[in-house]
PALO-300530 format. One line per 8 residues: their letters; for each residue x, y, z of N, C-alpha, C, O. Coordinates in nm, 2 decimals, always signed. Example, Ala and Ser with C-alpha at 12.3 -4.5 7.8 and 13.67 -1.06 7.14 Angstrom:
AS) +1.32:-0.57:+0.78:+1.23:-0.45:+0.78:+1.32:-0.33:+0.78:+1.42:-0.33:+0.85 ~ +1.28:-0.22:+0.71:+1.37:-0.11:+0.71:+1.29:+0.00:+0.79:+1.34:+0.11:+0.80
END
This chain:
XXXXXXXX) +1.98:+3.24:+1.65:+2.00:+3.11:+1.58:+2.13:+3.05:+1.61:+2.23:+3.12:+1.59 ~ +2.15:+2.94:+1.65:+2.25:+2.88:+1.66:+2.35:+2.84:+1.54:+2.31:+2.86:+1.43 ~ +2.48:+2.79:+1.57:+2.53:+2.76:+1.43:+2.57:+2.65:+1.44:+2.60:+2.60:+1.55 ~ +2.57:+2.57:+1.32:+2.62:+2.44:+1.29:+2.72:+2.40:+1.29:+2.80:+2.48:+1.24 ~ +2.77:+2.28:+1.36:+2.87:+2.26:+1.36:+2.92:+2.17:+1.20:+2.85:+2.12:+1.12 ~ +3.08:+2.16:+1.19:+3.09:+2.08:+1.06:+3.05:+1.93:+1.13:+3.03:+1.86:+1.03 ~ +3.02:+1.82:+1.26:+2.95:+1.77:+1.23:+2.81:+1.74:+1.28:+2.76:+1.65:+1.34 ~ +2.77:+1.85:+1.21:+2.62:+1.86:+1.21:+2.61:+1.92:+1.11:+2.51:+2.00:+1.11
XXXXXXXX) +2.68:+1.92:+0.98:+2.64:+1.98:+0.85:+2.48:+1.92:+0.78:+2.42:+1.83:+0.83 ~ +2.46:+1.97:+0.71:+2.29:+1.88:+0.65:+2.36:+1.81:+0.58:+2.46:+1.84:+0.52 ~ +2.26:+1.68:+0.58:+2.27:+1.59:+0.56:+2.21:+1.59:+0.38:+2.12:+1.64:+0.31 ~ +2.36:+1.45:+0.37:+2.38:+1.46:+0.23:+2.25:+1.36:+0.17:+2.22:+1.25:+0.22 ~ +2.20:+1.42:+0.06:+2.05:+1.34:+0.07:+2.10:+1.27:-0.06:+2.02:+1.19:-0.12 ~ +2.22:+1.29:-0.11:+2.26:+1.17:-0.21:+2.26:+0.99:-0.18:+2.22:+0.89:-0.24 ~ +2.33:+1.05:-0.01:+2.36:+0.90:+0.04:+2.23:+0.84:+0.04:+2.20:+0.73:-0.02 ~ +2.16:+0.93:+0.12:+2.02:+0.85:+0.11:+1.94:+0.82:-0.03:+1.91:+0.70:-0.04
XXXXXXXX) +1.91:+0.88:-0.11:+1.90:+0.79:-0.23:+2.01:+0.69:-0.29:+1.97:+0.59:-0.35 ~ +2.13:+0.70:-0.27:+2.18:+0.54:-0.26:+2.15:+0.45:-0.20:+2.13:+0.34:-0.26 ~ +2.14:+0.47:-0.07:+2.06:+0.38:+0.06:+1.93:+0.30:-0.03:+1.93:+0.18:-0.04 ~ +1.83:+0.37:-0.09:+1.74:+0.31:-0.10:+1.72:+0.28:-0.29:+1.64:+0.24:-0.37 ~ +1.84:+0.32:-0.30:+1.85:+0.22:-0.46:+1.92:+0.11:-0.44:+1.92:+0.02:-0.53 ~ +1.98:+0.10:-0.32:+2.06:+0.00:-0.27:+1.96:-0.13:-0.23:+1.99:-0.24:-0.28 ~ +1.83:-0.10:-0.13:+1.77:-0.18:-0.07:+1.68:-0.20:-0.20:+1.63:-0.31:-0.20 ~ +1.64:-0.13:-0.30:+1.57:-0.16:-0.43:+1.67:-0.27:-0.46:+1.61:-0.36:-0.40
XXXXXXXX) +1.77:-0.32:-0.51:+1.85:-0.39:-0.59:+1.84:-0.52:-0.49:+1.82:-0.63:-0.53 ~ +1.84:-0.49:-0.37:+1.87:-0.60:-0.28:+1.70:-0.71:-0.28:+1.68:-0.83:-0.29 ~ +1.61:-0.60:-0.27:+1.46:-0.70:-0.28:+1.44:-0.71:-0.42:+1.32:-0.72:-0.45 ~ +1.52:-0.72:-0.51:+1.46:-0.70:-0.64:+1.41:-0.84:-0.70:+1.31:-0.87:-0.76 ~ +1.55:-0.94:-0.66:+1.51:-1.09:-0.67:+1.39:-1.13:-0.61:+1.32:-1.21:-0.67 ~ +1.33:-1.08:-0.49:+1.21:-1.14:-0.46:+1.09:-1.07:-0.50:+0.98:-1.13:-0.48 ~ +1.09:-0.98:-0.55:+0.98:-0.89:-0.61:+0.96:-1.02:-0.76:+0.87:-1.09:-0.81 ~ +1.08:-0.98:-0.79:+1.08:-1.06:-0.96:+1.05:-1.22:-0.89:+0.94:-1.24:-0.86
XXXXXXXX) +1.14:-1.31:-0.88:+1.07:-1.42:-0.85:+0.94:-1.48:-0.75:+0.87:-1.58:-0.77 ~ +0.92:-1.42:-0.67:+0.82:-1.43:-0.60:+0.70:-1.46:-0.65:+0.71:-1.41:-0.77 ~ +0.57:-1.51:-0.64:+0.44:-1.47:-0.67:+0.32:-1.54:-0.53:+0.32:-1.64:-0.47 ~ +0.25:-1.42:-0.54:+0.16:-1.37:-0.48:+0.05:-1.50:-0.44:-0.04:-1.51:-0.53 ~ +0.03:-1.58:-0.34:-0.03:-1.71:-0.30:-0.23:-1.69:-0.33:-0.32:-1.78:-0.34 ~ -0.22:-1.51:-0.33:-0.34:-1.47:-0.36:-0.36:-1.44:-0.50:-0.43:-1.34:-0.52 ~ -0.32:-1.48:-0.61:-0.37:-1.43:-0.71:-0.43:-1.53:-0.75:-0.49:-1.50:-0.85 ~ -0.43:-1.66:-0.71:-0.56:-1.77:-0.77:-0.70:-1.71:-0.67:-0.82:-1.76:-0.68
XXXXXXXX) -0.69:-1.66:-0.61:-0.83:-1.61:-0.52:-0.85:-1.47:-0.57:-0.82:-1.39:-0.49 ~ -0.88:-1.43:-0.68:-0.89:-1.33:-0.74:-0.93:-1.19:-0.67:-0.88:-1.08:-0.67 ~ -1.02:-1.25:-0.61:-1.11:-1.11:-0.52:-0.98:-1.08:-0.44:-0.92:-0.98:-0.47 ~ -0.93:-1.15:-0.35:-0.86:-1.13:-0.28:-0.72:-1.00:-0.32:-0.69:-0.89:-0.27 ~ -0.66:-1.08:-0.45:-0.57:-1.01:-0.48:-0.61:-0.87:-0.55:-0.56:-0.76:-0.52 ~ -0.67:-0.89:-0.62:-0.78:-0.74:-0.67:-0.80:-0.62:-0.55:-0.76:-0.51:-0.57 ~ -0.85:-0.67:-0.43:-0.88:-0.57:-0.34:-0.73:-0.54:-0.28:-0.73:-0.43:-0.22 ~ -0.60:-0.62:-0.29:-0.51:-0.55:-0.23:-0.44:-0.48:-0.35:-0.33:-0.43:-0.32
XXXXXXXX) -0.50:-0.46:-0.52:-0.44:-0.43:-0.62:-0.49:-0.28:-0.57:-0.40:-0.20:-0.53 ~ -0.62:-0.25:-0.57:-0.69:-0.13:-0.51:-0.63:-0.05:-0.41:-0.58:+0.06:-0.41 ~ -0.63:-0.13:-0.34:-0.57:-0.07:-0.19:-0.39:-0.03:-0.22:-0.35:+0.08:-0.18 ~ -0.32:-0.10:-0.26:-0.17:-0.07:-0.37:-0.22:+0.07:-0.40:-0.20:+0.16:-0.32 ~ -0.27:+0.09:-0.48:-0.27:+0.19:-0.61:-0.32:+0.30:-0.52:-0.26:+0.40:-0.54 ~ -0.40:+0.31:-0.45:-0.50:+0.47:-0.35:-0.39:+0.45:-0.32:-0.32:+0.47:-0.41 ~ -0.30:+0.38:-0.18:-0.17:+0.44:-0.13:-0.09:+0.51:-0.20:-0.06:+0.62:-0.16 ~ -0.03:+0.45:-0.32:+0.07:+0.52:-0.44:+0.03:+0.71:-0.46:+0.10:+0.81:-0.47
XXXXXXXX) -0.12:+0.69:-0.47:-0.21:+0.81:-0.48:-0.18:+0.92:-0.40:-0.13:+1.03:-0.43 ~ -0.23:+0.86:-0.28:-0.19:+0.94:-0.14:-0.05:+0.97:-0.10:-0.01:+1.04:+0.00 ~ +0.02:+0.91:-0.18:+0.16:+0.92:-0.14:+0.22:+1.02:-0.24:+0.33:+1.05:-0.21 ~ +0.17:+1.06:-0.33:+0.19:+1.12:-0.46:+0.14:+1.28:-0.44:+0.21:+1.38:-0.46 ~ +0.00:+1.25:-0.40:-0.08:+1.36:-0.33:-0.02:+1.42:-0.23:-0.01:+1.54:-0.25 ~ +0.05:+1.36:-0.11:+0.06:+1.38:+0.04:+0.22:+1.46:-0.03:+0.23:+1.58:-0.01 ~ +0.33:+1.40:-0.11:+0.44:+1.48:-0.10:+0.41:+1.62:-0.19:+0.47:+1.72:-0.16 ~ +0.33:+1.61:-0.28:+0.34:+1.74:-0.33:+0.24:+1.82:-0.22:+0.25:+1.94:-0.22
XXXXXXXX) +0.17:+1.78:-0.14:+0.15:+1.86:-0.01:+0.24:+1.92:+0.03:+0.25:+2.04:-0.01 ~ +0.34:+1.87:+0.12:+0.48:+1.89:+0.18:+0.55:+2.00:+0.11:+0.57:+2.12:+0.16 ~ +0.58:+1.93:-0.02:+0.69:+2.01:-0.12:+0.64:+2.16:-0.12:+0.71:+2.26:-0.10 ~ +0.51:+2.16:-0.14:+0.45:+2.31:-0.12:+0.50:+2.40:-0.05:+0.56:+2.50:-0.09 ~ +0.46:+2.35:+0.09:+0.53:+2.42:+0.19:+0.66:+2.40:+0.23:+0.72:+2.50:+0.28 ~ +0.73:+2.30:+0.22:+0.89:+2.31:+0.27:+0.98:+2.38:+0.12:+1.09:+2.44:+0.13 ~ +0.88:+2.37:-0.03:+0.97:+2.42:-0.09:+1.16:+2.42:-0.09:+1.23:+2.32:-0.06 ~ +1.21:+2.52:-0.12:+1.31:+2.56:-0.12:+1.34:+2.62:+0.03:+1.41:+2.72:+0.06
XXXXXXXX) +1.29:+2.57:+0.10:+1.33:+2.64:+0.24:+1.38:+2.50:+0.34:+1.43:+2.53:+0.45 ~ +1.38:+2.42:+0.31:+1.45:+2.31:+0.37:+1.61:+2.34:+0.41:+1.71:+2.39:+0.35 ~ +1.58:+2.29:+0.60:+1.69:+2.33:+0.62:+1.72:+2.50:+0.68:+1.82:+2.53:+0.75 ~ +1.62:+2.58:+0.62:+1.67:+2.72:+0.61:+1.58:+2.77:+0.70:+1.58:+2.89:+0.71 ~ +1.50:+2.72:+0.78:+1.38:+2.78:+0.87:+1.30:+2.64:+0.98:+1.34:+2.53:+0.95 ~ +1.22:+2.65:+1.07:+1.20:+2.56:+1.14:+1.04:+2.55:+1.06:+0.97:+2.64:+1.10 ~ +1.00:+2.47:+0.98:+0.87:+2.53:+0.86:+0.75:+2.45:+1.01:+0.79:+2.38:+1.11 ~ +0.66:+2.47:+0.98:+0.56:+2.46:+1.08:+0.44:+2.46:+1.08:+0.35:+2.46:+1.16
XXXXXXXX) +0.43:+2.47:+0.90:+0.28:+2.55:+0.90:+0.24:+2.37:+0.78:+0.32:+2.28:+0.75 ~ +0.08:+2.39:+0.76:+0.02:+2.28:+0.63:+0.11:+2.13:+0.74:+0.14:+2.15:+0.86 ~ +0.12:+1.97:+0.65:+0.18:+1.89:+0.71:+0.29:+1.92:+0.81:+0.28:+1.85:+0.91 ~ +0.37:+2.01:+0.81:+0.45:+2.00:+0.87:+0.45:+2.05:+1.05:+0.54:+2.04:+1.13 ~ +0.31:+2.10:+1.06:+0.28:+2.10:+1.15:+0.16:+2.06:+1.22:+0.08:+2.14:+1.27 ~ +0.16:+1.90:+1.22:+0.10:+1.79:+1.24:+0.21:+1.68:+1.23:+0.17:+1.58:+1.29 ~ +0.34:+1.66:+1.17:+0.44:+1.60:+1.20:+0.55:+1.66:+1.08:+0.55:+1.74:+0.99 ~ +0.65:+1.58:+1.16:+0.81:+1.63:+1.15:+0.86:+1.61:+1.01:+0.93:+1.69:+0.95
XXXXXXXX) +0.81:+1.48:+0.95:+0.85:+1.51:+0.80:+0.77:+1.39:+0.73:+0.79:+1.27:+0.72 ~ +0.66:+1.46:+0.68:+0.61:+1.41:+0.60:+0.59:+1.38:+0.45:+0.50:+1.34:+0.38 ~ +0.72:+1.43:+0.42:+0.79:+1.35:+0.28:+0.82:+1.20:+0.29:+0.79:+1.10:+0.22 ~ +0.89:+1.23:+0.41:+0.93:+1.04:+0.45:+0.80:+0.95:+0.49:+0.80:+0.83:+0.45 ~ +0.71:+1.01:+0.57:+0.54:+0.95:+0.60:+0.48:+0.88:+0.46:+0.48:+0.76:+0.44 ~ +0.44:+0.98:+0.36:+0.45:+0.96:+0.23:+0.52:+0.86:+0.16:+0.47:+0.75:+0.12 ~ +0.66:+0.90:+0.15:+0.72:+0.84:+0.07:+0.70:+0.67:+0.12:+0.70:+0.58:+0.04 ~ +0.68:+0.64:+0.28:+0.68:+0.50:+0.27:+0.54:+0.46:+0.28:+0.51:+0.34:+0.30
XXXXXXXX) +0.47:+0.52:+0.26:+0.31:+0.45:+0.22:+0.31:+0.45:+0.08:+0.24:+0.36:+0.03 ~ +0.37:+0.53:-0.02:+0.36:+0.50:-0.17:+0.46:+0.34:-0.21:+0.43:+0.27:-0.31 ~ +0.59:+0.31:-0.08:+0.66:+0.16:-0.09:+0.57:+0.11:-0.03:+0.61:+0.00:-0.01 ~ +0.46:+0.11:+0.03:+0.33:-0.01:+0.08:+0.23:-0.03:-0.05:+0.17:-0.12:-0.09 ~ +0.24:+0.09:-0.07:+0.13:+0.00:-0.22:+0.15:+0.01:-0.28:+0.07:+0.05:-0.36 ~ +0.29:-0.02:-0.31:+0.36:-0.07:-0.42:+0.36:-0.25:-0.39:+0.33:-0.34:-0.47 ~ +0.40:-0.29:-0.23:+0.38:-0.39:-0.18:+0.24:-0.47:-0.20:+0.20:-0.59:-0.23 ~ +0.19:-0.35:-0.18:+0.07:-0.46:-0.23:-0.02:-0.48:-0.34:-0.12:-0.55:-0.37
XXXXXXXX) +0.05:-0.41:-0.39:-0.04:-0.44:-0.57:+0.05:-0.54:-0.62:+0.01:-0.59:-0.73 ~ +0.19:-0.59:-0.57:+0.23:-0.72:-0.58:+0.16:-0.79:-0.55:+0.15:-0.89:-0.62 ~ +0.08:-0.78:-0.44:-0.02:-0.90:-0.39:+0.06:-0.99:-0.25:+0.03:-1.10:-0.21 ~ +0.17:-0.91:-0.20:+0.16:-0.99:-0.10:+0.18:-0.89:+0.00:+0.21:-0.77:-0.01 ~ +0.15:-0.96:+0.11:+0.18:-0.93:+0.31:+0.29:-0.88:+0.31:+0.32:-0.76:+0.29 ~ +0.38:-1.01:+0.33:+0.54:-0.97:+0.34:+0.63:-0.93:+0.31:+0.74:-0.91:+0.35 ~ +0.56:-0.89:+0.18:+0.65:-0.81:+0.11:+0.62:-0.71:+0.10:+0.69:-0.64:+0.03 ~ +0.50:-0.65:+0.14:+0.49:-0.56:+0.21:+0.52:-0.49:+0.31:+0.54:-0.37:+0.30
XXXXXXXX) +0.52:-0.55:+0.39:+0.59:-0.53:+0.53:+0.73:-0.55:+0.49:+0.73:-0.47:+0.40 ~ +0.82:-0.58:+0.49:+0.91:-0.61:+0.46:+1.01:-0.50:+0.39:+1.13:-0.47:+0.41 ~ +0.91:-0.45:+0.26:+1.00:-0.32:+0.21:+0.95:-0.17:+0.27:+1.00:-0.05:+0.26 ~ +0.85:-0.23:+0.33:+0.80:-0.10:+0.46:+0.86:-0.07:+0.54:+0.88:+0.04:+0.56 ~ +0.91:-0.18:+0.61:+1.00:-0.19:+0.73:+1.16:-0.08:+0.70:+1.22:+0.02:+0.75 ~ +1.18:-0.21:+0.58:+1.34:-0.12:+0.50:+1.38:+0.04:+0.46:+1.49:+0.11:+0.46 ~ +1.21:+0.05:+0.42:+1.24:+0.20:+0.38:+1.24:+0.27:+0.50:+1.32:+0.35:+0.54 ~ +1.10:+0.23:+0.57:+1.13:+0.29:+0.68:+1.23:+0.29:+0.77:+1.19:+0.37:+0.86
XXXXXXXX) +1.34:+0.25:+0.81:+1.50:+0.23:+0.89:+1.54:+0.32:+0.80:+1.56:+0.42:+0.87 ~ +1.56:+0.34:+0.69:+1.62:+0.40:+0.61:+1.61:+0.55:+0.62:+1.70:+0.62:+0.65 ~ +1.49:+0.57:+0.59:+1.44:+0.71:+0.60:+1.43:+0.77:+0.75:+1.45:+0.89:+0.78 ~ +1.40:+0.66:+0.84:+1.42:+0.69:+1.00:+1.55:+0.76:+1.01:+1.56:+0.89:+1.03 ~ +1.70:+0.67:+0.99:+1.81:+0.71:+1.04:+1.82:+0.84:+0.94:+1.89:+0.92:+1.00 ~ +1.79:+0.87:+0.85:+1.80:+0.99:+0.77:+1.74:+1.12:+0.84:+1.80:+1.23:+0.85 ~ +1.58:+1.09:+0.90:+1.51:+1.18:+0.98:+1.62:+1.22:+1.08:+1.66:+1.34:+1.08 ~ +1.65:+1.13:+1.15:+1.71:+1.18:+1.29:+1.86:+1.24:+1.29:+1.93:+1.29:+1.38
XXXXXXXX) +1.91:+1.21:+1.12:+2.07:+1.28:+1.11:+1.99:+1.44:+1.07:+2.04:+1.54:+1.13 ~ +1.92:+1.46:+1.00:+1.86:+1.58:+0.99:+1.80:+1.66:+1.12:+1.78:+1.78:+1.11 ~ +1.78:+1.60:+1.21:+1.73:+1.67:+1.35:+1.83:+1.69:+1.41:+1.82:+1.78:+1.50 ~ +1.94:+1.63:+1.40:+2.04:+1.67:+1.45:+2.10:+1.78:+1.42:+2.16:+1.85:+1.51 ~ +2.11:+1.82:+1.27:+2.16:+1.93:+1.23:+2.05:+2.05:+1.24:+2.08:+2.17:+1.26 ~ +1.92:+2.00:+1.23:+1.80:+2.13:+1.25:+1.82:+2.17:+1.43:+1.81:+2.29:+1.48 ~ +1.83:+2.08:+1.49:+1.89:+2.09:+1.65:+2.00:+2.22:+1.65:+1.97:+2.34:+1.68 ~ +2.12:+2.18:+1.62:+2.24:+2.23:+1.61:+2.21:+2.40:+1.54:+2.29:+2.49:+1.57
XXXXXXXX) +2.11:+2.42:+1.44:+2.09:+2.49:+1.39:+2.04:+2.65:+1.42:+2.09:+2.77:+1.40 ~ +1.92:+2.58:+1.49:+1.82:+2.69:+1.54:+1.78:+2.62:+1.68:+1.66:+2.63:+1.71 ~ +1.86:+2.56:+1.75:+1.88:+2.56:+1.86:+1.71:+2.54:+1.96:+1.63:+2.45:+1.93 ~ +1.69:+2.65:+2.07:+1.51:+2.59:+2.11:+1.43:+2.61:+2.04:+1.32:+2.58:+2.08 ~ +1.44:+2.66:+1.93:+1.35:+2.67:+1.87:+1.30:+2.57:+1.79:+1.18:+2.58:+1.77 ~ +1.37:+2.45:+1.74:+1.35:+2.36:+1.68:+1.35:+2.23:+1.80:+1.32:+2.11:+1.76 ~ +1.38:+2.26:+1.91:+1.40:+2.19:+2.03:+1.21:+2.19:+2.07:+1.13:+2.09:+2.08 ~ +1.18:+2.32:+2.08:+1.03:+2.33:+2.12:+0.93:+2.27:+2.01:+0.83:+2.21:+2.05
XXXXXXXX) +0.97:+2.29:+1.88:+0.89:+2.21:+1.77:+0.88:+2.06:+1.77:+0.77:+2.01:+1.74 ~ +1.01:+1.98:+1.82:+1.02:+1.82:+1.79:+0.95:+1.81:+1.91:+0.87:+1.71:+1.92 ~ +0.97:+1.90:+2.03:+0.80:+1.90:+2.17:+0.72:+1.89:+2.12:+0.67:+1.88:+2.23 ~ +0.63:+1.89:+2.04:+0.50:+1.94:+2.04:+0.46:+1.89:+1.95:+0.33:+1.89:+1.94 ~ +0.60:+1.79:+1.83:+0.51:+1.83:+1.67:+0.49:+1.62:+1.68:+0.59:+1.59:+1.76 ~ +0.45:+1.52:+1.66:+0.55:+1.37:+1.67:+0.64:+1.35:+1.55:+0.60:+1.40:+1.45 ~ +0.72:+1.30:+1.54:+0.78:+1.28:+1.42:+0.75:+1.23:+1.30:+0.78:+1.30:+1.20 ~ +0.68:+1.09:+1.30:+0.63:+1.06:+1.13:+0.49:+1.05:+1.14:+0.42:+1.10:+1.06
XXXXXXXX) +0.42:+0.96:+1.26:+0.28:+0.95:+1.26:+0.21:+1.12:+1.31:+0.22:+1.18:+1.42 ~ +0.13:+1.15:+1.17:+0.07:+1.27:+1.25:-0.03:+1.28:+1.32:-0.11:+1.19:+1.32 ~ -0.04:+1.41:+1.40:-0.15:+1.46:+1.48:-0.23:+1.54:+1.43:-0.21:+1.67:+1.43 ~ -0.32:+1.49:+1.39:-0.44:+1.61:+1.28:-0.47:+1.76:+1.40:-0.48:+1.88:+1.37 ~ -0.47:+1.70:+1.49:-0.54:+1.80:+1.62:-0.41:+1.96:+1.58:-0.44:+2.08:+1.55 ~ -0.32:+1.92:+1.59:-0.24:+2.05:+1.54:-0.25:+2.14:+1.44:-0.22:+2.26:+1.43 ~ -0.30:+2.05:+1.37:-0.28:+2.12:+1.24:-0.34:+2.27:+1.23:-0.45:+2.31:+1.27 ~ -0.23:+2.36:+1.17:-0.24:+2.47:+1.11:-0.13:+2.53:+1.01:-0.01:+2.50:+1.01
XXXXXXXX) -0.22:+2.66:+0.91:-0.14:+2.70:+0.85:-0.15:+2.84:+0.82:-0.24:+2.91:+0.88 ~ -0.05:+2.90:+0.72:-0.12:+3.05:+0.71:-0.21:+3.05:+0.58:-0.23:+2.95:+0.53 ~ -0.26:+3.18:+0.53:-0.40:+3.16:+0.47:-0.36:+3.17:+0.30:-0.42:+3.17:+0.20 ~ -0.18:+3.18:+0.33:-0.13:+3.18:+0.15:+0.02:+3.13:+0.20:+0.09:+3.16:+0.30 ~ +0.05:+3.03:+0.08:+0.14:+3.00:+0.08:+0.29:+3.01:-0.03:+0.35:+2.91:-0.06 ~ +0.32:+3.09:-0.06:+0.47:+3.01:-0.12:+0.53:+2.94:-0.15:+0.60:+2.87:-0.07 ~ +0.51:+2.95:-0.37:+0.65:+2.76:-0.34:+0.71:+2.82:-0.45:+0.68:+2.93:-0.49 ~ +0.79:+2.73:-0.48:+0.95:+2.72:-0.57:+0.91:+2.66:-0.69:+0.82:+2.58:-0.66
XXXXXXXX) +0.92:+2.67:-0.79:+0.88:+2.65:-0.94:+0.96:+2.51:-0.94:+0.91:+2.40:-0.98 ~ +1.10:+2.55:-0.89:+1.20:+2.44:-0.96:+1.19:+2.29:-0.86:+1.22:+2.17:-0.89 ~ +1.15:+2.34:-0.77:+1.12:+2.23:-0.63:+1.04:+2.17:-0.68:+1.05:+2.05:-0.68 ~ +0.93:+2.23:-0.72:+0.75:+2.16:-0.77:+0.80:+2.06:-0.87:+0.78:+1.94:-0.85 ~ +0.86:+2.08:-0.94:+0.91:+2.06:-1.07:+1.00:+1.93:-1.04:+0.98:+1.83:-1.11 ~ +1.10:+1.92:-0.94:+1.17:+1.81:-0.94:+1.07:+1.69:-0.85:+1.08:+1.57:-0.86 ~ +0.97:+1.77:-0.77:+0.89:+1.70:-0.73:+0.80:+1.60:-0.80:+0.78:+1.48:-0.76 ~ +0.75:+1.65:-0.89:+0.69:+1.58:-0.99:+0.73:+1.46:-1.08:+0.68:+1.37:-1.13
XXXXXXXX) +0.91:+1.54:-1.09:+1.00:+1.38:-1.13:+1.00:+1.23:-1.06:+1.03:+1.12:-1.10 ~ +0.93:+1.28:-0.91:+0.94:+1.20:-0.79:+0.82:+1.14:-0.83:+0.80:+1.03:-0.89 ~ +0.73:+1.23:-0.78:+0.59:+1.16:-0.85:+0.59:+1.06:-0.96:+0.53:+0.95:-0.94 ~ +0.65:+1.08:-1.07:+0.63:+0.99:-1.18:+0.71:+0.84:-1.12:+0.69:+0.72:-1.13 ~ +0.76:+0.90:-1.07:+0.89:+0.74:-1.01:+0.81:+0.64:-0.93:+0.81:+0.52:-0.94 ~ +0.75:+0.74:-0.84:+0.61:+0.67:-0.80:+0.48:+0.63:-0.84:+0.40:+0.55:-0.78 ~ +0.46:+0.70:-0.99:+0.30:+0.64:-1.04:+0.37:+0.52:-1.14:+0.29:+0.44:-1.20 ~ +0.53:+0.50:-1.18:+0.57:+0.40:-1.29:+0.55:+0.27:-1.15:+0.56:+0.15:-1.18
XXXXXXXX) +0.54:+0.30:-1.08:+0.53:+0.16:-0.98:+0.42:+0.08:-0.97:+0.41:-0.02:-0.91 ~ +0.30:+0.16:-1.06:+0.17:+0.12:-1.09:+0.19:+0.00:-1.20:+0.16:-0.12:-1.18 ~ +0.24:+0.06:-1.32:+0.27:-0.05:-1.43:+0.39:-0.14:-1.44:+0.41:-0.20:-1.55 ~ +0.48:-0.15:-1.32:+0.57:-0.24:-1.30:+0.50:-0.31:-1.22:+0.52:-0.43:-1.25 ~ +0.41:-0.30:-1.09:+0.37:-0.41:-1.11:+0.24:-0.48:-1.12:+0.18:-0.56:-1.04 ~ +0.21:-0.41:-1.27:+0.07:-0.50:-1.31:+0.15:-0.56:-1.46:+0.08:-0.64:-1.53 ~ +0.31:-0.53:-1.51:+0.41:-0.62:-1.59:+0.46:-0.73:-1.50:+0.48:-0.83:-1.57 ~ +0.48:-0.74:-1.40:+0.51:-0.86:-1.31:+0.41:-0.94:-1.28:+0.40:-1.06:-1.30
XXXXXXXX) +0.33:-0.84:-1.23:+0.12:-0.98:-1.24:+0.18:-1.06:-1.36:+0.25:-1.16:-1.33 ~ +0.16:-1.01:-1.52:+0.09:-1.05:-1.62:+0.27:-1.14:-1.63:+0.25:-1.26:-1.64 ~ +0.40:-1.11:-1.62:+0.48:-1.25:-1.65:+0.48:-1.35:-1.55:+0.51:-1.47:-1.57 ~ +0.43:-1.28:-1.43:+0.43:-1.44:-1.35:+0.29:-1.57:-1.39:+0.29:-1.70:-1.38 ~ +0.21:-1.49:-1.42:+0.02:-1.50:-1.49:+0.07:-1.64:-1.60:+0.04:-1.76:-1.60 ~ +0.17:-1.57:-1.69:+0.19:-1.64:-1.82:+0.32:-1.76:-1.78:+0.35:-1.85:-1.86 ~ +0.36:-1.75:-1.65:+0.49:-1.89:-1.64:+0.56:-1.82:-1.72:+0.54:-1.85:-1.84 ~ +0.64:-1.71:-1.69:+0.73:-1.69:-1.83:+0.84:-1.72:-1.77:+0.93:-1.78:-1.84
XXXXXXX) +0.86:-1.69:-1.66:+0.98:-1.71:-1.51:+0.94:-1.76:-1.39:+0.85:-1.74:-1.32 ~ +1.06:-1.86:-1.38:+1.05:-1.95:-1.22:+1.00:-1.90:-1.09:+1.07:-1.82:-1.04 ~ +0.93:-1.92:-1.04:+0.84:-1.82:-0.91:+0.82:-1.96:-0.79:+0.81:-2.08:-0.79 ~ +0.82:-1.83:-0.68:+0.80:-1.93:-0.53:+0.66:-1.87:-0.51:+0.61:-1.77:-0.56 ~ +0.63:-1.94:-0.43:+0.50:-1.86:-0.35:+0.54:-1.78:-0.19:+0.58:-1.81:-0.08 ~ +0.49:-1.69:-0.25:+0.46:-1.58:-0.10:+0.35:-1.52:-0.05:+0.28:-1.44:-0.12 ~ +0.35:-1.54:+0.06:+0.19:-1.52:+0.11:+0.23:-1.37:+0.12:+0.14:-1.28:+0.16
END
């Protein structure tokens, strides 16, 4: 195994949740004032409320997938087996399809895309400071994995795992904190539907 250099230490996963409390504060005016050009076409906005809420789902589902298997071993092994071998990190895959239907149970496109885009740069430049240090780490070995595995969009065709797995009590556990952060994004915004619904606050239209 190779060793790390100090700079290729792992990456501080503080910054990155600053990063993206940062870009939360920054869209926050247009989340709040904005409203949705579809919610006088009911059906319309309804089926992207649905389609919102399954993503949030699967995104909730899909990281306690992950968490399972990377557990407390993040960082500490090249993990390979369940998601992670079908792509490179599917916490971050996850995590930005639960910010898409969040996007869209607001009811719009662009603001969907838009905080998809963000998180995703965000989480990207995060991915690739971490491959750097899993690089630096375990050397071809993790050199032959980023061959074979793609990075966010996965390849089902790969997929394998072993027939029992091991997890971390305390991991699952903080996991789950995560989870709720992601299912409160359900009733934040069906409280934004109902004040923009009532004119309680000044709103633009966004498609």
């Amino acid at each position: 195994m190779a060793t790390a250099t100090a700079s290729h230490s792992p990456v501080n996963q503080k910054i990155r949740i600053a990063a993206l409390r940062v870009a939360f504060l920054l869209a926050l005016p247009l989340i709040i004032f904005s409203k949705s050009i579809w919610m006088d076409s009911h059906w319309i906005f309804e089926v992207m409320e649905v389609t919102g809420i399954a993503l949030i789902i699967v995104a909730v589902l899909g990281r306690f997938w992950a968490v399972l298997y990377i557990g407390a071993r993040k960082n500490a092994m090249v993990m390979q087996d369940g998601p992670y071998s079908i792509m490179r990190h599917p916490l971050y895959l996850f995590s930005t399809i639960g910010v898409a239907g969040f996007g869209m149970m607001l009811g719009s496109f662009l603001l969907t895309l838009g905080l998809t885009a963000l998180i995703f740069a965000i989480l990207s430049i995060t991915a690739s400071k971490e491959e750097a240090f899993l690089r630096a780490e375990f050397g071809p070995a993790y050199d032959a994995y980023a061959a074979r595995v793609p990075r966010i969009l996965p390849k089902p065709s790969l997929f394998r795992t072993e027939a029992n797995v091991t997890f971390n009590v305390r991991t699952l556990r903080i996991n789950l904190q995560d989870a709720l952060v992601f299912l409160a994004l359900i009733p934040l915004a069906e409280a934004s539907e109902m004040v923009k619904d009532y004119g309680l606050i000044p709103t633009f239209p966004l498609f």
